[in-house]
Each structure stands twice: as structure tokens, then as C-alpha cells.
N, C-alpha and C positions, 0 to 999 in steps of 0.2 A: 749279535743282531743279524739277522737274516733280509738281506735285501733283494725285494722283487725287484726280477729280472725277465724283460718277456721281450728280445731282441726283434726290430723287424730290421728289413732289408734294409731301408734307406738310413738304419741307426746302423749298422753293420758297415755301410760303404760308407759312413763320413766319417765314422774312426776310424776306418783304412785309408782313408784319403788324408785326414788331417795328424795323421800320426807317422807318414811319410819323412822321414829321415829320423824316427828316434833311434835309441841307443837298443839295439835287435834284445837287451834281456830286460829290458822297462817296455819294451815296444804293446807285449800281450796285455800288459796291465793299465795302461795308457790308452789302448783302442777298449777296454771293457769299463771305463769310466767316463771317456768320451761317448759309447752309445749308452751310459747310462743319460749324461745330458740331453744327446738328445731325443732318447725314452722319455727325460721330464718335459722336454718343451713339446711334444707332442701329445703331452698330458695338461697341456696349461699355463707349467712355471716355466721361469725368466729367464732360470739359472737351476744351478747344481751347486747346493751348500755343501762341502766336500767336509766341513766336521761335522753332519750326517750322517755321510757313508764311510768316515774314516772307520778303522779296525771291524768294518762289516765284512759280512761273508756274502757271498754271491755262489748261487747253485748254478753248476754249468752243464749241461743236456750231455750227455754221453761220456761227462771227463770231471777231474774230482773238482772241490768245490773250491773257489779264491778266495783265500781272505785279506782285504786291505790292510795297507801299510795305514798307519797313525796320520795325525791329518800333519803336523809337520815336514813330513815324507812325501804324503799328497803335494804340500806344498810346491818342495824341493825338485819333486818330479817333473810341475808343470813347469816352472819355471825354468827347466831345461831345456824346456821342449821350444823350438822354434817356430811352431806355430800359433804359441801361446805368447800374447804378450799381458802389459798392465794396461789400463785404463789412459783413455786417450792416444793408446799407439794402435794400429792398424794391422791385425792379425786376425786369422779368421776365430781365434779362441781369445778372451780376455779373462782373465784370473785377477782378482781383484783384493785390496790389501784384507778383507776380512774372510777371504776363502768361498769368494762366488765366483761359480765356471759361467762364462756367458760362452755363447754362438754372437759372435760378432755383430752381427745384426741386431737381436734384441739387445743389447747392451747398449746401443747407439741409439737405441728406441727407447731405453728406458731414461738414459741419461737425457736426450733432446727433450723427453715430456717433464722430467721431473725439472731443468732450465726452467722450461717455459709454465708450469706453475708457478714454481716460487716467485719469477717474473710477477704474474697477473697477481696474484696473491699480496701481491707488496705492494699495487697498485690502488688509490684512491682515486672516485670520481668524484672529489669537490668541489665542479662550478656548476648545480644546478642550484634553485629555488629551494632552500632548508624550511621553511614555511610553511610555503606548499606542498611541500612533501608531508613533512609533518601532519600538514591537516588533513590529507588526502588518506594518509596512513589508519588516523583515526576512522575518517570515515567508512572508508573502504572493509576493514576489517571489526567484528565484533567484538566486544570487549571479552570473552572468553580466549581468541584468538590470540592467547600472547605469543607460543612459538611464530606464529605464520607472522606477526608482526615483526618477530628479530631477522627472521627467513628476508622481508620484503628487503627492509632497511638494508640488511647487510647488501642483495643483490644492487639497490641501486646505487650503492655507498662504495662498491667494491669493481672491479674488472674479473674477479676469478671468485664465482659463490657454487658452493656443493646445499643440497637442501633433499636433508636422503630422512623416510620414512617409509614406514608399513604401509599397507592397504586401507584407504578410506583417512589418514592422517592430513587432507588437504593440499597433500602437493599442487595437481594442478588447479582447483580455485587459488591457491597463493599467487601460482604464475602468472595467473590472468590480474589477479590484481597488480603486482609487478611490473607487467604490462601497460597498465592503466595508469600507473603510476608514471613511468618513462613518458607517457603519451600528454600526460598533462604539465610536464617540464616544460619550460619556455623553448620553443621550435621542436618540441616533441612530436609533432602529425608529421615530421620529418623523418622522425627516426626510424630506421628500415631493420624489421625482425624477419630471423629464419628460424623456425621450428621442426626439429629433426628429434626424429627416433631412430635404431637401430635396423629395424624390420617394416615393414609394410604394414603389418597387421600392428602393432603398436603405434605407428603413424594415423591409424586410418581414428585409432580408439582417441588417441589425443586429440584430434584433431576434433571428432565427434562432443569430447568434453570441453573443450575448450568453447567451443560453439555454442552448447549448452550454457555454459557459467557465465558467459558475459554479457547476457540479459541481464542480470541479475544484481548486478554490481552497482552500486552507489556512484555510477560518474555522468554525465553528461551524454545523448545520444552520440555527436560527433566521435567524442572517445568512443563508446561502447562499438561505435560501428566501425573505429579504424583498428580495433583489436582483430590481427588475424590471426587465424583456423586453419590455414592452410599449413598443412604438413609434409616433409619429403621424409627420406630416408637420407640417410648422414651421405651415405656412396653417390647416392642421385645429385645432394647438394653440392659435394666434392668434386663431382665431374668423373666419374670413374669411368675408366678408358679397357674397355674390354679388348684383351687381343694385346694392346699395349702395354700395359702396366701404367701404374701411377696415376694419377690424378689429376683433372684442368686445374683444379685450384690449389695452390700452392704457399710458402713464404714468397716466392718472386711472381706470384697473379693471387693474390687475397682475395678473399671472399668481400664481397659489397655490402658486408652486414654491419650494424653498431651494436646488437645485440645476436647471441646465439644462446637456442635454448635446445638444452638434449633432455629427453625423455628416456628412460627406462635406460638410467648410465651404465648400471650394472652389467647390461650384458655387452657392453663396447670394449671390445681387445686395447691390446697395450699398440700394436700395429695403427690400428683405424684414431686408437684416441690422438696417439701422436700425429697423424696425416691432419686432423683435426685442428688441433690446438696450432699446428704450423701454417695452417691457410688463414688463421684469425686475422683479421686488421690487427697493426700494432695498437689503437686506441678502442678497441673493440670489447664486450664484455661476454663472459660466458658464464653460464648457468647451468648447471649440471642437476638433475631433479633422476632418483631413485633409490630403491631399495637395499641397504648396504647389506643386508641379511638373505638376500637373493642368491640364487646360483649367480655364478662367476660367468664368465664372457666363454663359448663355445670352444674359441682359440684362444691362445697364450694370453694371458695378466689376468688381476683382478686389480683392475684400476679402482674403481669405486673404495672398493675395501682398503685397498693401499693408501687412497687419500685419506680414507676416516681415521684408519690406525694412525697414520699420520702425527694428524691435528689431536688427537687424544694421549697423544703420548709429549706431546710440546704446546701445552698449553698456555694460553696466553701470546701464542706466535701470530702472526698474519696469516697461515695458514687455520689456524684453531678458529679464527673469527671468522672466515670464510666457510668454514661448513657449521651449516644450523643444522640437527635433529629434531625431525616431529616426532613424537612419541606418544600424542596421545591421538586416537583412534575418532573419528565422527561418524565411520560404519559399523563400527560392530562397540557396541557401550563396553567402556571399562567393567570387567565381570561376565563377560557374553560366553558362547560357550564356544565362539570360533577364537574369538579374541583371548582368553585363558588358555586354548590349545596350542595357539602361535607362538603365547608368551613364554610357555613350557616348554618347547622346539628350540625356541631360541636360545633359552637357557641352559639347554643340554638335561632338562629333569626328562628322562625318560622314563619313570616310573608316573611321576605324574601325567605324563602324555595320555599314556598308559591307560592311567585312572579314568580322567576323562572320557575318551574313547568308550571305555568299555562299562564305567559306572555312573556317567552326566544323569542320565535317565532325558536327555533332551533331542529332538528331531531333529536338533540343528548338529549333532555328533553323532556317528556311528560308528562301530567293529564288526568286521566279521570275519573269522578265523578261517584260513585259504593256505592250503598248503599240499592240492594236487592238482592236475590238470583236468582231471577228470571232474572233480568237482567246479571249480572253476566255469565249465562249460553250462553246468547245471544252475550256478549262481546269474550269469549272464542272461539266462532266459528271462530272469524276475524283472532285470531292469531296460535292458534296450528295447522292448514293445514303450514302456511309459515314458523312457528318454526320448527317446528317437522318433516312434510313432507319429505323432502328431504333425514335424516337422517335415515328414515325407506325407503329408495329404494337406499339405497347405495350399494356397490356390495359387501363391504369387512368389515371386522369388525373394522378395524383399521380405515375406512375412517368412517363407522358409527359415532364411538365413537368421531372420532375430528370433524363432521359435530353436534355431540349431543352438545360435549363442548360451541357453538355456542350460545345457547340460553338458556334460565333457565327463570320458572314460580316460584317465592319467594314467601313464606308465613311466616307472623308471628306464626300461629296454625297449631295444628295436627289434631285435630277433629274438628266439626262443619261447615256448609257448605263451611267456607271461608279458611278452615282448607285446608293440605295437601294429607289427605284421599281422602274429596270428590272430591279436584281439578283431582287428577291422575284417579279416576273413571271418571270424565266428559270428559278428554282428551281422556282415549280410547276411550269412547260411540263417540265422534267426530271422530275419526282416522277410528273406526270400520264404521262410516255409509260411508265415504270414501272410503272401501275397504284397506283400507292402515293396518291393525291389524284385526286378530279375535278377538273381544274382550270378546270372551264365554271360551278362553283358555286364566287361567293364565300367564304359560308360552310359551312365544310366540314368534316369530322369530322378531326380531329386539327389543323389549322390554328393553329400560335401566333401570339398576337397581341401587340400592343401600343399602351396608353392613350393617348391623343394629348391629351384635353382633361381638366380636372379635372370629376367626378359629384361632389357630397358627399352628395347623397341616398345613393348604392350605396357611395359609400367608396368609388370608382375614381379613380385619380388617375394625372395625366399621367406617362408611364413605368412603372407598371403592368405585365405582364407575365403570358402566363396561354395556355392554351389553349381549343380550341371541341375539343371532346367530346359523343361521344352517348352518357347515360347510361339504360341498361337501366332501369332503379329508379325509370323516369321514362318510360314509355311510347317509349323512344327518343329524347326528345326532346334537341334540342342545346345543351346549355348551355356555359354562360363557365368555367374556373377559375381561380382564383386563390389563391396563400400566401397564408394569414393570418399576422398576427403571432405567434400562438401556435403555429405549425408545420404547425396544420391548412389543409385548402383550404376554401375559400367556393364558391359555386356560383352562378351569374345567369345567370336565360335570356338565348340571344344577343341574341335582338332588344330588350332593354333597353339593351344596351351602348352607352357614351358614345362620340364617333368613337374611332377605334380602326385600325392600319392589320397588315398581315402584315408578322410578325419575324423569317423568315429570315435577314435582312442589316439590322441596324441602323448608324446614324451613330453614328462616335467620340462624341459629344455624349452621348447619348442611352443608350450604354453604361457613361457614368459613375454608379458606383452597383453594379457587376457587376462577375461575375469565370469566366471559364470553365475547362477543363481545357485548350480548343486554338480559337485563333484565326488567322481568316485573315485580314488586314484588304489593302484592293483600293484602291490608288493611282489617280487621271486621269494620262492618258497627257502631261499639257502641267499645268506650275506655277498656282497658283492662293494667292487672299487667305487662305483658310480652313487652305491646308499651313501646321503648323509644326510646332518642336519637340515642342508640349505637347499638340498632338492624336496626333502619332506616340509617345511617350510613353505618352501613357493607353493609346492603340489596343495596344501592346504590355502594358502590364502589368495589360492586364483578363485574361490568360491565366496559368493556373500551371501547364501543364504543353510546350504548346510555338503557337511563332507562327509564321506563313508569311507575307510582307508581297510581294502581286504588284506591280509597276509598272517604271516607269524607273528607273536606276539616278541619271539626273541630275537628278529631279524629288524620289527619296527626299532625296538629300544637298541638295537648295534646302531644304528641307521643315525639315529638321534642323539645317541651320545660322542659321533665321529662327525669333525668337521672337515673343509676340504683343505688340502695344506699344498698352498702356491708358491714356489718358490719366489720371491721377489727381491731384490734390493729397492723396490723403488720407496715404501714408507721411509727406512732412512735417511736414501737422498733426499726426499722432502725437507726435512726437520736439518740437514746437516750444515754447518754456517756459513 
């Protein structure tokens, strides 16, 4: 077995650093498993399962190739080593009784979060009104609605509820009933919610739906009007302390909430989930609403997925009753042709994927076979005039922005011609021969953009989303816009703005949090670490009305048959007694 190895500097100087006093003829082999760890936690995982890489071979740049000892050896090695201890003791490395390499840190992150579920998880809230609940339960929901019915129950019956579905499966109408439900408890107009997401731009969209659905809902105006819309970001609600480190809100300063509800869980780190669950009130509940089949969190863990593998492998536990699955769709009909393409992604059928794409005969799926740069440029002409067009002669910013929301160019890369750099250079050079953009000015009147770094001065945050506009009412001058939570737009002159880069063509990544009416997302013409299921996945079901995915036919099917693999210990700590 051949193990990718692709050292950087700062994996290079922590196994020189932390392999400091080994035995000088284990020493070489000890700092090339140590930067393998931390090669994986700069990939995502927790840990370094070392019967993995036991008896693998590793290619080494100028000098011949290693091949590992056996993992019992591995074992014996770390456990030599002084800087490595077990679990519970204080070493910057822990080795752990089933053969996981932690970096001290996440180890201590993953153990405090997996405490503090099983905690909530174990936890019943039974002194409200069972009656009322009950009958509210009815009312609130329609009788097709059986999942979102176990989803409500479990949330208000529990302190620690997961309630993870695909696109259009009802999450947030559930929460809002959820909501309503809490509100109409006896001293419920008391009870104080915080609603966070990960990012801005997913904040601004809950926030929007949320506002939307609770017209709508079978309770009382008083309820309907004390249900809030207002949304932060998880960092914002935390207190996160730029410059400083660490957080205002804490285990020893708790957050003021009785309920927390996180949006879009999937993409929240093992870092940020744990700062989270430690600022809870001890009597407090949380609510965790996303995607399990999503990309994974940008940084280390896949929390979401860890919890679900979880509960599906210990059934019947407090954990297993705490996460509900939706699974049946209210956007796209059981049989659709978005909805059949998701279900085949997920499943790893890449031939059917396949099928689909290339034989639906339907408007709502497309292929088309992409596999030079040259062409490529020549395909892009057909669409960014009828994408984009329209949205740069709009007359207001507000209609800009929801004519921009409309379409979205997807990429798996940042760099490289299939990347998202060049694609948003090719789209102005297209819009500028048009007349539609200068594209010799950066900043330029209709230009959407998007947040790259977090402002908390402006309340800009990374992923963010917004146009550059010249507004009359203002001597012409070019300002930023932005949804606010409340449905209106904000306004900031451009040249305040935090980095910020053009959003023609954003990354799978970066899309998570969105949803358009038609998406294109654009494959590399050659297999790459970043394809897999759960980026083709999301890339596909940020669209509700139809996808077009260019590339190779033998790179989509690698892509779709390969999921992402995070190292974890945290589903077992969940389940373990």
C-alpha cells in the first residue's frame, strides 16, 4: 500500500519538535508518521488510525522509499516516546487504546464534545403541558408530515435533537413549528431563542425562510409574531474575540438562551462545535438541523456525520432517538429528475448518475463532455450572456441581487484553468466584449461579490454575498449590498469592504448555505483529492430547478464512487458506555 505523502513545512517542524528526545534509530520514523498526522488534521481528520498506515510504504523525494513497521510496532514505538501519552494524561500527542494518533488539542475537543452530547442526549424535558403539546403537534403539522412530526416531539421532549435532511425535506418549516410549539408551553412568550448558522450567507437565507413560514402556521397571531427570524452566526453569538483568542461566551459565562438552533450543522468544525456546546446553559436545549450527506466542515471533523453514524450503529440508545431523518423530499417529487440524480450520488451508483445526466431526455438534467481549456472557453460563451445578463441591467440592487441568486457557475478548484479564479476572469472578458462590465475596473458597477475574511466591525462575514452598485441617492457613489436578516439590504461603501473576491463561479464549498433556481457546476478534465461523492452531491442539490455538470464522464463516475474519509474517534465515543 502506497501512502500519499505531500509534507509541508509546518508538518515537517512538529515532528521535529515533538519527536525531540527519541531513541536517534526510531527518531526518522517517528517524525514521518508524526507529519503524517499532521498532513491528516490539515486535511480534516481528528486523528491518524495507524492500522491504516501500518506495513505502508511512503515515497520519499530524493531518497529510497519507507516502509512501516506492523501496527503492533507502531504501537510499541509511540508508546516509547515521551511525548506521546494515553488518554486523559497531558502530552502534546495521545495514542489511544485502539491505535488513534491525536495532536493533543483535538483529542481534548473531541472527547469534551462527545461528554457533552451523551450529557444532552440523556437528558428529558418533562415538565411541560403533554396535551397541549400534543394537540398543537396535530395542528401544526399535516397529516402526510409524519417524519417532521417525530423531528418536533423528539426536539421538544429532548435537550440534545439532530434533524438532518436533503434539500426541500422540511427542515426549517419543522423548526418553525418547534418554535411555536415551545411558545405555546405555559410561560413559553418567555422562552429566549438564538438562531445561528455557520456563515452569513446561510444566516441571512434562514433567516429569510424562517420569516416566510411563520405566516403560515396554524397558531395564534401573539405566537406567530413572537417566533424570531433574526439570525447571527455561531462566532458573532459566541463573542469571538479577534486578536484575543477564544470566546465571551463560555462553560463559566453561558449563553442566555433556553433554546439554540444551528442551521446548516454540517459544515460546523469539531473546534467551533465543541466552543458551542460548552457555552450552553446547563438546562438549555439544542437543535442541530442539516445535511448529513453534505460536504464536511472546511476545518477538522465531520461532526454532523459522526453524530449520525453514531445513532445508527446503537440503536435504540438516547442518542439514536435524538436524531430524526427526513427523507422524503416536498421540492423535488419523489421520481423528479433532480431528486433521482441526488439519490444515485448518494448511493455511490455512478453509472446511474451517469444515465441520467446523459439519457433523462429532461430540462431539468444536463451533460456536457469538457475535457480542454480551449473548449471550455468556447462553452462559457453560450451561458454567462443568459446567466448573468440580465442581473447586471437591473435597475436596483435589491432586484440585482435576487436576479444574481438565480444562477450559479460551481467549481470544485480555486486555481487552475477549471478553477474559480480563471472561470470569474473568463466571465468578465465575456460580459466586457458585450458592453455589459468594464472589465479593466475591478470595482465595477453591478459586480457580485463575495466575503472571504470575517469584519465584525461591518458585520461582514466570510461567505457573505452581495453586490457593488452605483447608487444615485448618493452622488453616484459605489457602494456594497448586502441582505440583511430582516429582508432589507444594508449598504457599505466599497472601499470599506473586508477581502472579498468576484462571484460569478463559486467553489462547491463555499456554496454550501445556497440554493439557486439553475446550476452549472464544471469538473477538471483529470481525477483529483477534493472529487467526491459529497461535493458532487451538494454541487447538485444547491439548484431547484435544473443542473448541467460539464466534464469527463470517467472523472464524474471516480468522483461519485469515492467518499470522503475523516479520521475520527468521535462516533464511538458517542455509543461507548
Amino acid at each position: 500500500m502506497i501512502i500519499e505523502f505531500h509534507e509541508r513545512p509546518i508538518d515537517r517542524q512538529a515532528a521535529a519538535f515533538l519527536c525531540q528526545g527519541a531513541h536517534s534509530s526510531s527518531s526518522s520514523l517517528l517524525r514521518l508518521v508524526i507529519s503524517l498526522l499532521s498532513q491528516a488534521t490539515g486535511k480534516g481528520s481528528i486523528c491518524l488510525e495507524l492500522s491504516l498506515i501500518a506495513g505502508g510504504t511512503i515515497p520519499i523525494a530524493g531518497a529510497p522509499s519507507l516502509t512501516l513497521p506492523d501496527f503492533d510496532q507502531l504501537i510499541a514505538l509511540f508508546r516509547s516516546l515521551e511525548s506521546a501519552g494515553r488518554p486523559g494524561e497531558h502530552r502534546p500527542l495521545i495514542l489511544d487504546d485502539e491505535g488513534r494518533l491525536y495532536l493533543y488539542r483535538y483529542w481534548r475537543y473531541e472527547e469534551s464534545l462527545s461528554r457533552a452530547i451523551r450529557l444532552r442526549a440523556s437528558i428529558i424535558c418533562g415538565d411541560g403541558d403533554e396535551p397541549a403539546l400534543l394537540s398543537g403537534v396535530e395542528r401544526l403539522f399535516t397529516l402526510e408530515a409524519l417524519q417532521q412530526k417525530v423531528a418536533a416531539s423528539a426536539a421538544v421532549h429532548r435537550a440534545f435533537t439532530v434533524i438532518s435532511g436533503g434539500p426541500g425535506t422540511g427542515k426549517t418549516s419543522t423548526v418553525v413549528r418547534i418554535i411555536a410549539l415551545l411558545l405555546e408551553q405555559p410561560g413559553g412568550v418567555e422562552h429566549r431563542f438564538a438562531l445561528v448558522a455557520p456563515t452569513g450567507k446561510a444566516a441571512a437565507r434562514l433567516s429569510a425562510a424562517i420569516a416566510s413560514a411563520r405566516d403560515s402556521i396554524s397558531s395564534l397571531e401573539p405566537i406567530r409574531s413572537a417566533i424570531p427570524h433574526e439570525v447571527s452566526t455561531i462566532h458573532r453569538l459566541l463573542g469571538s474575540r479577534p486578536g484575543r483568542g477564544g470566546y465571551r461566551h463560555s462553560a463559566s459565562n453561558p449563553l442566555p438562551y433556553d433554546t439554540v438552533i444551528v442551521d446548516e450543522a454540517s459544515m460546523v468544525d469539531l473546534p467551533l462545535m465543541t466552543a458551542l456546546l460548552s457555552a450552553l446553559a446547563a438546562d438549555a436545549r439544542l437543535i442541530l438541523l442539516g445535511d448529513r450527506n453534505q460536504l464536511s466542515s472546511v476545518e477538522a471533523g465531520s461532526v454532523l456525520g459522526d453524530i449520525c453514524r453514531a445513532s445508527e450503529q446503537h440503536k435504540g440508545s438516547p442518542l439514536d432517538e435524538a436524531v430524526v431523518v427526513l427523507d422524503r423530499s416536498f421540492r423535488f417529487e419523489e421520481g423528479s429528475p433532480i431528486w433521482e440524480l441526488s439519490r444515485a450520488i448518494n448511493t455511490g451508483n455512478d453509472l446511474k448518475a451517469l444515465r441520467l445526466l446523459t439519457e433523462s431526455g429532461s430540462n431539468a438534467l444536463s451533460w456536457q463532455e469538457l475535457s480542454a481549456r480551449d473548449a471550455l472557453q468556447k462553452m462559457l460563451q453560450h451561458i454567462v450572456i443568459d446567466g448573468y445578463g440580465e442581473c447586471l441591467r437591473a435597475a436596483t440592487p435589491a432586484e440585482a441581487i435576487s436576479l444574481f441568486e438565480r444562477f450559479r457557475i460551481l467549481s470544485a478548484l480555486r486555481e487552475g484553468p477549471f478553477g474559480i479564479n480563471a472561470l470569474n476572469r473568463a466571465v468578465e472578458q465575456i460580459l466586457g466584449r458585450h458592453g455589459l462590465i468594464n472589465p479593466h475596473n475591478e470595482a465595477y458597477h453591478g459586480r457580485p461579490i463575495i466575503i472571504t475574511a470575517n469584519d465584525y466591525a461591518l458585520q461582514l462575514f466570510n461567505g457573505d454575498t452581495g453586490v457593488l452598485f452605483t447608487d444615485p441617492a448618493k452622488d453616484g457613489r459605489l457602494m456594497a449590498y448586502f441582505p440583511a436578516s430582516d429582508g432589507t439590504l444594508r449598504s457599505i461603501a466599497s472601499e470599506r469592504l473586508p477581502a472579498h473576491e468576484t462571484a460569478y463561479a463559486m467553489t462547491v464549498h463555499k456554496s454550501q448555505g445556497s440554493e439557486f433556481e439553475r446550476v452549472v457546476l464544471i469538473l477538471p478534465p483529470a481525477d483529483c483529492e477534493i472529487l467526491t461523492r459529497e461535493l458532487i452531491y451538494t454541487a447538485v442539490t444547491r439548484a431547484k430547478s435544473s443542473v448541467e455538470i460539464w466534464g469527463s464522464q470517467a472523472v464524474l463516475q471516480t468522483a461519485v464512487r469515492k467518499r470522503i474519509v475523516r479520521n475520527s474517534g468521535l462516533s464511538q465515543s458517542l455509543i461507548a458506555p
